[in-house]
PAMI-387045 format. One record per residue (C-alpha): y, z, x; residue number from 1; residue in three letters. Coordinates in steps of 0.001 Angstrom, whole numbers, always signed. Layout:
REC   north      up    east   n res
REC       Y       Z       X NUM ALA
...
END
This chain:
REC   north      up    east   n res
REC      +0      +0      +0   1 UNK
REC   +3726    -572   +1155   2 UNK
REC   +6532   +1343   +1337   3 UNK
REC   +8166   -1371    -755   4 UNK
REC   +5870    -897   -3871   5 UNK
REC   +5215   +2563   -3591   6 UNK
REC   +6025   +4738   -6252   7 UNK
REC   +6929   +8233   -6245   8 UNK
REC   +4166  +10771   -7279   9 UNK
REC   +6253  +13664   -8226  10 UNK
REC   +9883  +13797   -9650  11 UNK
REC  +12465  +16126   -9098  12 UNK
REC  +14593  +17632   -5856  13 UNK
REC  +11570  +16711   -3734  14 UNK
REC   +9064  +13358   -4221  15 UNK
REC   +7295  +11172   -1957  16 UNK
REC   +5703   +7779   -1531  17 UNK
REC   +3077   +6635    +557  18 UNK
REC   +4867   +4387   +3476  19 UNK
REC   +1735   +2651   +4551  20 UNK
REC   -1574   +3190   +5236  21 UNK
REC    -524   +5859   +7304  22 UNK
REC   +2961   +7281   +6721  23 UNK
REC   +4610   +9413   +3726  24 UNK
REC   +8081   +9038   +3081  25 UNK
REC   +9485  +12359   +1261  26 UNK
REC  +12617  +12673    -265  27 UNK
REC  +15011  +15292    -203  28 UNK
REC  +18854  +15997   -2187  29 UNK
REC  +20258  +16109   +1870  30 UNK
REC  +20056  +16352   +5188  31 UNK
REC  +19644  +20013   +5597  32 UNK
REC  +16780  +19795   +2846  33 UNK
REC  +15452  +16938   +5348  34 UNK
REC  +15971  +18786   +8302  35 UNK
REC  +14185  +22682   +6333  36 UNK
REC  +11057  +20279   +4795  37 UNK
REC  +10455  +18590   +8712  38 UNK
REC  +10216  +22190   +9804  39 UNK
REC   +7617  +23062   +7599  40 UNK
REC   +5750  +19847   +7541  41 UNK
REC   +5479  +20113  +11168  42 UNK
REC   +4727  +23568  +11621  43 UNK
REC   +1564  +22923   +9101  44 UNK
REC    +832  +20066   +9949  45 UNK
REC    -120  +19912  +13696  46 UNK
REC   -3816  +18835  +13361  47 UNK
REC   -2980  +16235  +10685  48 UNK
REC    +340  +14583  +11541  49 UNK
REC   +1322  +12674  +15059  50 UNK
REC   +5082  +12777  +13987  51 UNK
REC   +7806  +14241  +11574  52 UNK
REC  +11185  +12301  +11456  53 UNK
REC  +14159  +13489   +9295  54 UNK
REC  +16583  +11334   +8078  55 UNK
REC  +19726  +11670   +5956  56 UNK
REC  +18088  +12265   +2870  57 UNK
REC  +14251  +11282   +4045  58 UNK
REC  +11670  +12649   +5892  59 UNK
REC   +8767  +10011   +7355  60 UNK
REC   +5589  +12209   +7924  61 UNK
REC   +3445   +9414  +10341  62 UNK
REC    -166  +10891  +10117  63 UNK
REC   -2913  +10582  +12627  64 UNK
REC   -5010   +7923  +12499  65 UNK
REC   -8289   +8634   +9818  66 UNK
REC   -6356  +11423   +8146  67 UNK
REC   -6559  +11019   +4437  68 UNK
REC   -2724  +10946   +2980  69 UNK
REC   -4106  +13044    +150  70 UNK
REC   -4400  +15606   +2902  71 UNK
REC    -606  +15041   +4262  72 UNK
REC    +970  +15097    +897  73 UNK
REC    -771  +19403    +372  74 UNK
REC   +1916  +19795   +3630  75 UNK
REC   +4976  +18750   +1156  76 UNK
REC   +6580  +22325    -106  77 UNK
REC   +7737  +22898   -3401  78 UNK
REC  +10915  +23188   -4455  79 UNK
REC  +11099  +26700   -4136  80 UNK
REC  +10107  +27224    -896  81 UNK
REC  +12040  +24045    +367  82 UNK
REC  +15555  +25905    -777  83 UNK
REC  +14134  +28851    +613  84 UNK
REC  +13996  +27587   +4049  85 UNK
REC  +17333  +25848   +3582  86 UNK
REC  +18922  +29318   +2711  87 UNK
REC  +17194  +30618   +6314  88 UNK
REC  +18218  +27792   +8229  89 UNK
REC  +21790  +28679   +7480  90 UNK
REC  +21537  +32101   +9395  91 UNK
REC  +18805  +31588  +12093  92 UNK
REC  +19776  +31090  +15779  93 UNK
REC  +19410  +27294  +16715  94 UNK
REC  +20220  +25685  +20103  95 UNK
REC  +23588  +25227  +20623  96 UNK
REC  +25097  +22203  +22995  97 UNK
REC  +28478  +22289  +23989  98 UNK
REC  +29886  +18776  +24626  99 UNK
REC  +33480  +18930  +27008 100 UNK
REC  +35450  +16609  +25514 101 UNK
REC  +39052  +14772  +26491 102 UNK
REC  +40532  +13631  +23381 103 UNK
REC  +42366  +10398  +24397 104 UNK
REC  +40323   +7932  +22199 105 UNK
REC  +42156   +4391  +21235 106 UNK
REC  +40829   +5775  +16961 107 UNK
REC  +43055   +9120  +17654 108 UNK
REC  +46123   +7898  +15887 109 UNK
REC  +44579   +6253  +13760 110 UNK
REC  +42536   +9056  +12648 111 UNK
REC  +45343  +11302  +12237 112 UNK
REC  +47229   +8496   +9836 113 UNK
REC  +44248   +7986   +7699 114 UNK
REC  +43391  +11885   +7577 115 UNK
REC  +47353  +12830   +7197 116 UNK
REC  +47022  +15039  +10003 117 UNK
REC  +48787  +14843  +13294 118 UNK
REC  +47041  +14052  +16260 119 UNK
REC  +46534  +17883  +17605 120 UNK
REC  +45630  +18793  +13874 121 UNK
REC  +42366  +16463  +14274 122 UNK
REC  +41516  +17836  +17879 123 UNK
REC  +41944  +21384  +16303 124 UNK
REC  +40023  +19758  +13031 125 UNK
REC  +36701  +18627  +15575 126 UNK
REC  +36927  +21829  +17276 127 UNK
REC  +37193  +23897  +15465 128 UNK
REC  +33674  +24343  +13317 129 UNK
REC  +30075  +23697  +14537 130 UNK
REC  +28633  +20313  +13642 131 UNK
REC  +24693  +19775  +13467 132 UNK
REC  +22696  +17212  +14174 133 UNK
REC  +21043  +16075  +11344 134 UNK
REC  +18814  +13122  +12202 135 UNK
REC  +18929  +10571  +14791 136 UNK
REC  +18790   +6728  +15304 137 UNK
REC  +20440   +3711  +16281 138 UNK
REC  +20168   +4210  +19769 139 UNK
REC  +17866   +6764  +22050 140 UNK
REC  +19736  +10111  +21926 141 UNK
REC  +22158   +9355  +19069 142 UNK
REC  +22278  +12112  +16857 143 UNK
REC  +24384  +12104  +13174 144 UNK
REC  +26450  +15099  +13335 145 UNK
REC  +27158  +17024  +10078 146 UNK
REC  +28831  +20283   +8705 147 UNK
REC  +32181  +19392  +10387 148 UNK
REC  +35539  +19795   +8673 149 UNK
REC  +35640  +17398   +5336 150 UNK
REC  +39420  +16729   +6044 151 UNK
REC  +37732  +14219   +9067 152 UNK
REC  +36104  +11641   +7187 153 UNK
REC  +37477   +8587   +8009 154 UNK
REC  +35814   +4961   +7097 155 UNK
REC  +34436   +3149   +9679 156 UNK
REC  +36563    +333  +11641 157 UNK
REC  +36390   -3003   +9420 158 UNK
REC  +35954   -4988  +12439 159 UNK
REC  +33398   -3444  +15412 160 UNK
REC  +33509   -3096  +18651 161 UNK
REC  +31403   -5630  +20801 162 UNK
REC  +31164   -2945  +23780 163 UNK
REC  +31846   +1005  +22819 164 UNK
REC  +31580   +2995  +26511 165 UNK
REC  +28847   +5471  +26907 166 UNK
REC  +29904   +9231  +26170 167 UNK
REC  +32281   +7892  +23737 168 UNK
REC  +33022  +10836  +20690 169 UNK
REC  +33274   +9568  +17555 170 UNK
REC  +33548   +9665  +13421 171 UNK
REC  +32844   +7494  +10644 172 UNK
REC  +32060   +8790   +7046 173 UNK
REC  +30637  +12424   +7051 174 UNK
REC  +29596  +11971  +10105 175 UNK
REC  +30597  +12791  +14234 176 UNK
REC  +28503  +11392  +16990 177 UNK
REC  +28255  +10531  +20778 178 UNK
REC  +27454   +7361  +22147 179 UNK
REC  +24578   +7768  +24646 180 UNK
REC  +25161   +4539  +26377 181 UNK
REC  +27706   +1580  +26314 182 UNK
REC  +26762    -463  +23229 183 UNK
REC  +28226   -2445  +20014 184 UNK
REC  +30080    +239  +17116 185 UNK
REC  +32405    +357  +14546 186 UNK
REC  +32727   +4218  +15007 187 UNK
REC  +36367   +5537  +15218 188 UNK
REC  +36372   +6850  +18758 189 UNK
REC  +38550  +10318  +19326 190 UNK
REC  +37807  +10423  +23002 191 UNK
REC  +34926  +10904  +25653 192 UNK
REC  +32583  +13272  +27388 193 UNK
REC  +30767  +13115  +30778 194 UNK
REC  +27323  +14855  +29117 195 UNK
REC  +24799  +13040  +29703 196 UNK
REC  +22887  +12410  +26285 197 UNK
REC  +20063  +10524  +27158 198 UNK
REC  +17634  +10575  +30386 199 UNK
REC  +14271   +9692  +31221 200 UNK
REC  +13927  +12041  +33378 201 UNK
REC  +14526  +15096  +31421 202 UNK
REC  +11900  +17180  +29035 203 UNK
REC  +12795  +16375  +26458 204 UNK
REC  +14656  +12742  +26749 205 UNK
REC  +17654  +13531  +24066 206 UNK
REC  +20147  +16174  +24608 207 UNK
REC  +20632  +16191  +20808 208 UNK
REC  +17660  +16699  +18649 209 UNK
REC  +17634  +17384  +14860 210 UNK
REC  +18903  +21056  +13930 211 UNK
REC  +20732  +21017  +17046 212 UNK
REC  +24170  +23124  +16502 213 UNK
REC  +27194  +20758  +18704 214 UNK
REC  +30480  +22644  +19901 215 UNK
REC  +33409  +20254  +20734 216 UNK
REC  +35447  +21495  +23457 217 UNK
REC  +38679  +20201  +24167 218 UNK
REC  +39333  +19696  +28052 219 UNK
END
């Protein structure tokens, strides 16, 4: 069975659809009910699944290979004990990355028009709450930031970039991110960092990882 002409076997807050012959796609009211049910699916899953990956308002359960998806869908929790663990998330210590940051980005007055704030207003605005990484894609080590102040979302740029530079901090929508490495993106870039996000040679690979709390710091 695809993913295209699946159908959902249970209604409500939380559903899911077989994505394959060997995936489940769940799906969740947001990303922090994605990020509390890959948690759990993980944690219960480890002899049955080979990988969990939230998205904004999904969560792809890839099983391992001769596992019965009957068997992966008993991992799903209920609604109950999804909001449950959505409450907990909210108060239990996560890892925290702090990413240096010089605001001089070519978006930063452009920002502050759209947003009606002046310029130091959206430095203070970035700065001044934790974002978390939600889910990540689009390019190794690019993780969707949420939770940051609501006065900051901006549309993206109508017209992309061909080439934005590695490091680059930026907003579009709900979201804040930080381009790993130098690539096409119609992100509205505030400024840049030196962290590295991305490396091969580190355990793990991506800096930013889902549930991940991100400081900005302005230097």
């Amino acid at each position: 069975m695809s993913g295209a002409d699946a159908a959902p076997v249970r209604p409500g807050p939380v559903s899911w659809s077989r994505y394959g012959d060997r995936a489940l796609r769940i799906r969740v009211p947001d990303a922090d009910h994605a990020l509390a049910c890959a948690r759990i699916v993980a944690e219960r899953g480890r002899p049955l699944v080979d990988d969990v990956v939230p998205g904004a308002r999904t969560v792809l359960v890839l099983a391992r290979p001769g596992v019965d998806l009957a068997a992966v869908q008993q991992l799903v929790p209920g609604v109950g004990e999804l909001e449950a663990a959505v409450a907990a998330s909210s108060t239990a210590a996560e890892i925290e990355v702090v990413v240096p940051t010089v605001y001089d980005g070519p978006d930063l007055a452009e920002v502050a028009a759209l947003t009606g704030l002046s310029e130091d207003d959206v430095v203070a605005a970035h700065t001044g709450r934790p974002w978390r990484v939600a889910f990540v894609g689009f390019a190794p080590g690019f993780g969707y930031l949420t939770g940051g102040d609501p006065r900051l979302q901006v549309p993206r740029r109508a017209e992309p970039r061909t080439r934005v530079p590695a490091g680059s901090v930026a907003l579009a929508g709900e979201y804040a991110g930080v381009y790993p490495r130098a690539s096409p993106g119609g992100w509205r870039l505030l400024g840049r960092t030196d962290l590295v996000l991305f490396d091969l040679d580190r355990d793990p690979a991506a800096l930013l990882t889902p549930g991940t709390l991100v400081r900005f710091e302005a230097v």
